[in-house]
C-alpha positions in Angstrom: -79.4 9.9 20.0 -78.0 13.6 20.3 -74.0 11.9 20.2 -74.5 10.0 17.1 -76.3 13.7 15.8 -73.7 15.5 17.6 -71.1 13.4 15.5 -72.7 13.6 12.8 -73.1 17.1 12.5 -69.1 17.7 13.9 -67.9 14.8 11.7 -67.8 16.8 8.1 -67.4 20.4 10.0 -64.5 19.2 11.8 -63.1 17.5 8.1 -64.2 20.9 6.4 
């Protein structure tokens, strides 16, 4: 469960 957060949460940071 914490990857898909951990994704989730870096996914749009790492777009922004």
């Amino acid at each position: 469960m914490t990857f898909l957060l951990h994704i989730f949460l870096c996914g749009p940071l790492m777009i922004y």
